[in-house]
C-alpha positions in Angstrom: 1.2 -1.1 13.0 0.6 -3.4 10.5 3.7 -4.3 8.1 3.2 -3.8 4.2 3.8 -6.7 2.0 5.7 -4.7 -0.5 9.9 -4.3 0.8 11.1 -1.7 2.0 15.2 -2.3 2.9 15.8 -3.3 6.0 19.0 -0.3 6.0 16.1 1.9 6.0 13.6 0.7 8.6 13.0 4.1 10.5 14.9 6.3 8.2 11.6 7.4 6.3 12.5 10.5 5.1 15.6 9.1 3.5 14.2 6.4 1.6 11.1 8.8 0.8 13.9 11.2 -0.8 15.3 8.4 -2.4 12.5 7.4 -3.9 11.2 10.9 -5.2 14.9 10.9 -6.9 13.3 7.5 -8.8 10.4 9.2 -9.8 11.8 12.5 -11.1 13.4 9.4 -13.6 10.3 7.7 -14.5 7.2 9.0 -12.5 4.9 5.9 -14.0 7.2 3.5 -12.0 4.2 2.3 -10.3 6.6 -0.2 -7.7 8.0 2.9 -6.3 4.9 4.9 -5.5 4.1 1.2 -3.6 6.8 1.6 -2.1 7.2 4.8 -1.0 3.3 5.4 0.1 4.6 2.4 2.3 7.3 4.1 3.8 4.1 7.1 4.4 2.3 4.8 6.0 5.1 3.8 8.2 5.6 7.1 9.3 2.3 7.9 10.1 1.8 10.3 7.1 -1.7 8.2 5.7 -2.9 11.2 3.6 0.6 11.1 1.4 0.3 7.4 1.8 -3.0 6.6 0.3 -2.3 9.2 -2.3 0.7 7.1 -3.4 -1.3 4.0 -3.4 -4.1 5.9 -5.5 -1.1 7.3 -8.1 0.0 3.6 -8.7 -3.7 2.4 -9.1 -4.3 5.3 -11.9 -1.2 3.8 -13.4 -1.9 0.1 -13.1 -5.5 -0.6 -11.9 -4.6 -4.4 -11.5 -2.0 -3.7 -9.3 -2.5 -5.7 -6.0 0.0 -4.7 -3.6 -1.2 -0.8 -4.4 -4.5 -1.7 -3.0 -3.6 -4.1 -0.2 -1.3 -1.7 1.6 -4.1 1.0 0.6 -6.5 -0.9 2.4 -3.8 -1.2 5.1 -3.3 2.5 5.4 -6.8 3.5 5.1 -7.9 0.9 8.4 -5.4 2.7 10.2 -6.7 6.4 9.0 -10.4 5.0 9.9 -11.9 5.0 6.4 -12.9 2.0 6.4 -15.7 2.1 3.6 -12.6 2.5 1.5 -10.6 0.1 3.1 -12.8 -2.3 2.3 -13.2 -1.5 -1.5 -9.2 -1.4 -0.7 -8.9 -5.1 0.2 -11.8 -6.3 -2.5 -9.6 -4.9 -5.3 -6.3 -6.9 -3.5 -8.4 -10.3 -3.9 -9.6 -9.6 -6.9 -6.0 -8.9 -8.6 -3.9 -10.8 -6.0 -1.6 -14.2 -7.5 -2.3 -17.2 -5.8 0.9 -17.5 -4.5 -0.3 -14.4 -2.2 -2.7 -17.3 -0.6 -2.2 -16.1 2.9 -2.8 -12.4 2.3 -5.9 -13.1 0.5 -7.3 -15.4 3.5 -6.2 -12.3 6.0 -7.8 -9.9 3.8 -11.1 -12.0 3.8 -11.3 -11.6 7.8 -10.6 -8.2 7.5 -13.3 -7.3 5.2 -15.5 -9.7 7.5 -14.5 -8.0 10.8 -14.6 -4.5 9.0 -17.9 -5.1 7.5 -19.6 -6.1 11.2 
């Protein structure tokens, strides 16, 4: 399984429903905390739950449409759920929003789009 690029802490590598509690406790706070739906729809993805997952990734998206790491590990979940149409469109947004200094995701998303799109 591939790893997402945003963090999820290390205390809670396999205890997915945990963190996902802990992070629905974050959002009950402030439910536009776009990091945290990242972050949780990675822990989804994870834990094999892609549907949750990609919804997550699609909630932080609504919120900030330039967010990168929302559609890199949307693209992510939605190779491994076998849509690949939108994993591609997934990936495109990543490069087009990505910082530089996220050089070496942008070159690994440009081979996946290639590979996907063969």
């Amino acid at each position: 399984m591939q790893e997402s690029l945003c963090y999820i802490y290390q205390d809670y590598k396999g205890k997915y429903d945990r963190v996902i509690s802990d992070y629905n406790r974050a959002l009950e706070i402030n439910p536009r905390y776009v990091k945290v739906y990242v972050n949780r729809g990675a822990a989804y993805t994870d834990k094999g739950d892609l549907d949750r997952a990609i919804s997550d990734f699609n909630r932080a998206l609504e919120i900030n449409p330039r967010y990168a790491e929302a559609y890199f590990n949307k693209a992510l979940a939605c190779e491994e759920a076998g849509r690949i149409k939108e994993a591609i469109e997934a990936y495109k947004g990543f490069i087009k929003y990505a910082p530089p200094q996220y050089y070496s995701y942008i070159e690994y998303t440009k081979q996946r789009i290639e590979s996907l799109s063969e």
